[in-house]
N, C-alpha and C positions, 0 to 999 in steps of 0.2 A: 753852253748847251743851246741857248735861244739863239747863238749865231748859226749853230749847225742845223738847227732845226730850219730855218729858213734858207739856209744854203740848198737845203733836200728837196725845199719845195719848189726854190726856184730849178733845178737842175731837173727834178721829172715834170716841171711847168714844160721847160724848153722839149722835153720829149714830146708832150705831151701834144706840143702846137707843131714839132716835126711830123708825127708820127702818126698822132692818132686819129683815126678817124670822124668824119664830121657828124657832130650830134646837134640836134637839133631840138627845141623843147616845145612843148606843145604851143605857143603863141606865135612862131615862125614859120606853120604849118603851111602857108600862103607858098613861100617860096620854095619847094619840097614836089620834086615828080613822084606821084603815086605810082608803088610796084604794082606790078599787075597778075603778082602770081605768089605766094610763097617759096621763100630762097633762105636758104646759110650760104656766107658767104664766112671764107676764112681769110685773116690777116696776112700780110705777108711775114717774113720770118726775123727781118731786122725790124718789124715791131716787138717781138717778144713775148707776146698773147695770143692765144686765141683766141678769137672773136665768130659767133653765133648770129645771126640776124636771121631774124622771125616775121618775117610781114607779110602785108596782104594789101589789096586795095582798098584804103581806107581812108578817112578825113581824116583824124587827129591821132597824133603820135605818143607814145609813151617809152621812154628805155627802161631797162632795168639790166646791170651788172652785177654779176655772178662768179664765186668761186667753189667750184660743186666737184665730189666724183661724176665720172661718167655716166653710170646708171641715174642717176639724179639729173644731170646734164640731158639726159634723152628724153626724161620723162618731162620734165620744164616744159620744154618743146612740146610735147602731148597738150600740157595744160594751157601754154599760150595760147596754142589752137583753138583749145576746145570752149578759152574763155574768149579768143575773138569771135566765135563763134555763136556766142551769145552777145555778142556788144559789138555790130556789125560797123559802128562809130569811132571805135577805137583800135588801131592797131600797137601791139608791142612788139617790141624788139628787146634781144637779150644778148651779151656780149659775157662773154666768158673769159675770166685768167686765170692763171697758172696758180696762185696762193693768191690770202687774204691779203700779205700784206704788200704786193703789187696792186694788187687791186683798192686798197686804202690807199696809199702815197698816191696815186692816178688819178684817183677819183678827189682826195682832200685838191691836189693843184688845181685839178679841172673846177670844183667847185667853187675856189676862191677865185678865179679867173670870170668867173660868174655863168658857167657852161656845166658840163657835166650830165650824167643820165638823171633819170627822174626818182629811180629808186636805186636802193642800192641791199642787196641778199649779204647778208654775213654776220658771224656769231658775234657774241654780245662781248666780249674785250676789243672786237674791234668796233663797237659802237661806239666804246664810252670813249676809246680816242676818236672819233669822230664827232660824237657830242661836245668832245673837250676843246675841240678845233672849228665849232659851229659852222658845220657845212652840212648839218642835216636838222631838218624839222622835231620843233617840240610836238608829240601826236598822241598828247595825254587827254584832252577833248575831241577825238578825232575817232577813237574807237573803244568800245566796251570793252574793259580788260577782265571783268570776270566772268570769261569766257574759257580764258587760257590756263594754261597750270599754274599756281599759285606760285613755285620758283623759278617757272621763265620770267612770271611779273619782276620778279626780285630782281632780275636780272636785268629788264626791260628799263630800269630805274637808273637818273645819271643826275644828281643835286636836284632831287627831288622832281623831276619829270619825268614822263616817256618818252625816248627817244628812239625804239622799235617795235614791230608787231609781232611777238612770237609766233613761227612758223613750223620751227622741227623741236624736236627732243634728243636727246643721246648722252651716251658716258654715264648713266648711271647702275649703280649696281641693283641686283636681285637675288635670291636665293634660288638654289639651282639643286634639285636632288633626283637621284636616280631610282627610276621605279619597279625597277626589275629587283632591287635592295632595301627599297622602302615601302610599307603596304598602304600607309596615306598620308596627306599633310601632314607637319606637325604644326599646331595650335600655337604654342609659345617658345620659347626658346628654351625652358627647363625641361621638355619633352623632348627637344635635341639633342642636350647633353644629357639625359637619362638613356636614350639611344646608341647615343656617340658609347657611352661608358660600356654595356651590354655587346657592340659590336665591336670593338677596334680589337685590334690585336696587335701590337707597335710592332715585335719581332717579326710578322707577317707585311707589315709595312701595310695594314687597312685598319682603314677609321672610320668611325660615324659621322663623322664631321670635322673640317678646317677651316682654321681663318686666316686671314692672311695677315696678322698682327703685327705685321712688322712693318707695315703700310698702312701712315695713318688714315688714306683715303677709308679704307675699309673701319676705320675707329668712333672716326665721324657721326656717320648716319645717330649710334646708338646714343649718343647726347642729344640729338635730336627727339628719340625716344622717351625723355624723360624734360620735353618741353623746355630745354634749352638749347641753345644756339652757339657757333663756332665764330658768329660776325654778324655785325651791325651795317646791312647793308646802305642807311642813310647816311650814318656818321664815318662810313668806310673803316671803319677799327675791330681789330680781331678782341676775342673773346674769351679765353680758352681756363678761366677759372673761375667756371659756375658750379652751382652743385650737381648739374645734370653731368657734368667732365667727371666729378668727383667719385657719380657711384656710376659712372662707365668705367674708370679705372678701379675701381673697386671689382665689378664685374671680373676682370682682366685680370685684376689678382689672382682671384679667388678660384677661374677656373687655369689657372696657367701656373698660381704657386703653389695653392694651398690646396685645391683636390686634383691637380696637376691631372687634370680632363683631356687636355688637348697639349700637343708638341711645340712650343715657341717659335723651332728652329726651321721653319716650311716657309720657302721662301712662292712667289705668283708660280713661277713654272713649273715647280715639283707638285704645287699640289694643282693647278689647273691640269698638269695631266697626270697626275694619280687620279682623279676625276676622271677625266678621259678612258682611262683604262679598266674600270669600276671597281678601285680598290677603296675610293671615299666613296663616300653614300650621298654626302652633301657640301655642297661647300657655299658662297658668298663669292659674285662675281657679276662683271659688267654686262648690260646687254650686248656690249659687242661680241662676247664668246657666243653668242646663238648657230651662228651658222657655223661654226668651228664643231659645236658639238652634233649636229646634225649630219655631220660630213664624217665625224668621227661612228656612227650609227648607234648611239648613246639612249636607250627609251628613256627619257629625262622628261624633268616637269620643273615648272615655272613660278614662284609663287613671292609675295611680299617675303621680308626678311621679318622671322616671327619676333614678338616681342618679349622682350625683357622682363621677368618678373618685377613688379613696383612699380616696371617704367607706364606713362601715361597711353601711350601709342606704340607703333612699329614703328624701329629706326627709322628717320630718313636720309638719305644717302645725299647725296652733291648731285644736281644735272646742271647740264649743258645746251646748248644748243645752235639754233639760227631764228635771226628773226628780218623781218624788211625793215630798211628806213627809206627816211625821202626825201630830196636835196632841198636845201633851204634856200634854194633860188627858184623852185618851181612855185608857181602863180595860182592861185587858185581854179583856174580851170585847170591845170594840169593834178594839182591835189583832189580833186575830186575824179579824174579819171586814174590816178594812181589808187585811192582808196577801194573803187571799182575791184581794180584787181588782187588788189590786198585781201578786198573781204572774200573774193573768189577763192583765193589760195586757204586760206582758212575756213573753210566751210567745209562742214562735216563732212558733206559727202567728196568733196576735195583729197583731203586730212584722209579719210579713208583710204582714197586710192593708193597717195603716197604712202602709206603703213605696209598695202600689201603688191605694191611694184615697186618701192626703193629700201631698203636699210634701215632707213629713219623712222623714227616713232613720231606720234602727233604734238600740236604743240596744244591741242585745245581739250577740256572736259568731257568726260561721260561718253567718249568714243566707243567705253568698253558695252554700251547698251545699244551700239548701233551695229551693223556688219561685222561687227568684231565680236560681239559675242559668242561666236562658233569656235572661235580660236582660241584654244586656253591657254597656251602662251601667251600669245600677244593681249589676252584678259585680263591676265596676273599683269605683266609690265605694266599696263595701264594705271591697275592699282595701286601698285608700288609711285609710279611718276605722280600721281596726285598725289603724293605726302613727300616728294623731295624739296630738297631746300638750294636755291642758285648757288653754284659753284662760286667760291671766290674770288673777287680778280685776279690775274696773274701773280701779280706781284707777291700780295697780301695771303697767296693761296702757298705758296712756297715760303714764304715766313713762319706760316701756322704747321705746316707738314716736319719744317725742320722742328719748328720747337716740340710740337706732337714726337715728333720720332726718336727724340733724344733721351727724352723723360719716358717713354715707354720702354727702352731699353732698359734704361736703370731702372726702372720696376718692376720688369721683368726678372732683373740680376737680383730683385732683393734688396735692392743700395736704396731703398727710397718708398716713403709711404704713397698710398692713392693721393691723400691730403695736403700731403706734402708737391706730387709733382705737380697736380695741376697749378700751383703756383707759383711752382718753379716753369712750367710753360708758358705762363702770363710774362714772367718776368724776363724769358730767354725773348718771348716775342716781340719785346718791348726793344731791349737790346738789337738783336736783329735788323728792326726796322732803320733803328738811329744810327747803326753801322757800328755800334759798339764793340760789336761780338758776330763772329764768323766762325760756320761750322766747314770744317775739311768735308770735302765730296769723295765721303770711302765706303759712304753704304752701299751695300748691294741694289740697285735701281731696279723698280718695277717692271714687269714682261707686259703691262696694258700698254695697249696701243697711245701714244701720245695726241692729245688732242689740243684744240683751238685754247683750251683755257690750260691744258698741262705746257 
């Protein structure tokens, strides 16, 4: 595996000195014609990128690569601007590709070649193969991280340092209820199911409420609820038979067997559009459904996912994100003109913009007291994101899902105590990891859109 891994790097090195365009880093600046005007300029096609360039005429250089939607790609460009703007010293440039993980293999050769851009935009599994390959800065002394949301930090984290700045937020879930069928919040979750019971009608195919139990993403959050946790983001080891697991599947029982409140058998799409169509009243779903149900003409509302009787707090759900790094070849005057813009990009009134001209939610605190408190949507998410917890790494996040999904089956069927599975989950995960034990791929697979950490 360690010969393949450097066969890779030497083979997109060679692209890389074919092909790619010349970067320059900020102590080189001497030999560098000053543009005299702002330009994108695009790659040609047997590059295989697209590439963005952002300048102006200025002394000292900064790059930064990107793999963004469009809408976020435009707005970049907005902020570049608007931060050369202010830092008449510094110009950047921005270079766009296709996926992260051209843009990781590109960037890992260029870096170990001792070249490369100055910063580098992308979400947090591919930092920690970048931190793993040391081609980017430790930036734990470098900037105040309680700033940010408490599980981007989580995230931000690679054997015990920081190795990016949280910048966005996404993928995590909220409670999502229609108000044309609902007369106000519900306070806790036993106000839901005393709801849910009063409204549904199963032969009518309407309910008070669903969940989508058959996805342990959605199972998650409510262990968190009860101040435990699903991983040891230090020790990178999963977790999954604490007692906070114990009386979530207790929960699970108890509304699914024993006052059999809610239908098991509802898989993302049936009941994302039985919502849709205002046959539920409320369900538990990602921020990426917002504009799906807005489009749908749904008078819906936004709100944390209430909490559990007993439990300490409101579930917290898994987020995701992006955050910057910055090559470990730049020099201290380039670290100090990169953090320039770092701290630009994260500043509230930044962070704001992008909330309400891209997709992406913030990556830093207390937003919800700034510009954004008019918007009760986007109020509520906020709320909820301050009590999420970092999504797991790839790997270790599909380990936990299998072992999660197996064991909620059979306690669903009955075949198995709460007590009992969460330690048959510890044990499946264990297994799993060590290659001992492989589960067939015949479940029904989730309708949420796949992301950087799915």
């Amino acid at each position: 595996m360690l010969k393949l891994k450097f066969l890779k790097i030497f083979f997109v090195l060679t692209i890389v000195a074919a092909f790619m365009l010349p970067i320059v880093s900020c102590d080189k600046l001497g030999d560098v014609n000053e543009a005299s005007s702002t330009s994108i300029q695009q790659s040609s096609e047997n590059n295989g990128d697209e590439t963005e360039e952002i300048a102006s005429s200025q002394n000292q250089k900064v790059s930064i690569w990107i793999s963004s939607e469009p809408q976020e790609r435009i707005f970049l460009m907005e902020s570049i601007n608007n931060f050369m703007s202010d830092n008449p010293g510094i110009e950047v440039t921005a270079r766009h590709f296709r996926n992260e993980e051209e843009l990781s293999d590109t960037y890992t050769a260029a870096s170990l070649a001792g070249s490369g851009p100055e910063m580098v935009l992308a979400g947090f599994d591919t930092m920690r193969k970048l931190a793993s390959d040391n081609v980017v800065k430790d930036l734990s002394n470098e900037f105040e991280y309680d700033k940010f949301l408490p599980g981007l930090v989580e995230l931000s984290n690679y054997e015990n340092k920081k190795y990016s700045v949280p910048f966005s937020s996404k993928d995590f879930l909220v409670f999502y209820y229609n108000k044309s069928l609902v007369d106000e919040k519900f306070l806790n979750f036993e106000s839901v199911l005393e709801f849910s019971k009063s409204f549904t009608d199963a032969p009518s195919d309407k309910y008070g409420f669903l969940l989508n139990v058959n996805e342990p993403d959605w199972i998650i959050p409510f262990v968190g609820g009860y101040l435990d946790w699903v991983y040891d983001y230090e020790g990178m080891s999963i977790f999954l038979n604490s007692n906070g697991m114990e009386k979530t599947l207790d929960f699970i029982n108890n509304i699914y067997n024993i006052e059999n409140i809610l239908p098991p058998n509802k898989g993302y799409e049936e009941i994302n559009n039985s919502f849709k169509s205002g046959n539920t009243a409320a369900i538990i779903n990602g921020v990426w459904a917002i504009q799906e149900y807005e489009e749908a003409g749904i008078n819906f509302g936004v709100a944390k996912i209430p909490k559990l009787t007993g439990a300490s707090t409101n579930p917290t759900p898994m987020i995701s994100g992006s955050g910057f790094m910055v090559n470990v070849n730049c020099s201290s005057k380039c670290l100090e003109s990169s953090k320039k813009f770092i701290s630009f990009m994260v500043s509230n009134d930044e962070q704001v913009n992008w909330t309400l001209n891209t997709q992406s939610f913030p990556a830093v605190n207390n937003l919800e007291n700034e510009k954004l408190l008019n918007n009760e949507a986007i109020y509520n998410i906020l709320l909820q994101a301050k009590i999420c917890r970092g999504v797991l790494p790839q790997d270790d996040l599909r380990i936990a899902r299998d072992a999660i999904r197996i064991n909620v089956e059979s306690l669903l069927s009955d075949n198995i105590l709460p007590s009992e599975a969460k330690d048959k989950m510890q044990e499946d995960a264990i297994k799993l990891k060590s290659g001992t034990f492989k589960i067939e791929e015949n479940e029904e697979e989730s309708a949420a859109p796949e992301t950087e950490e799915n």
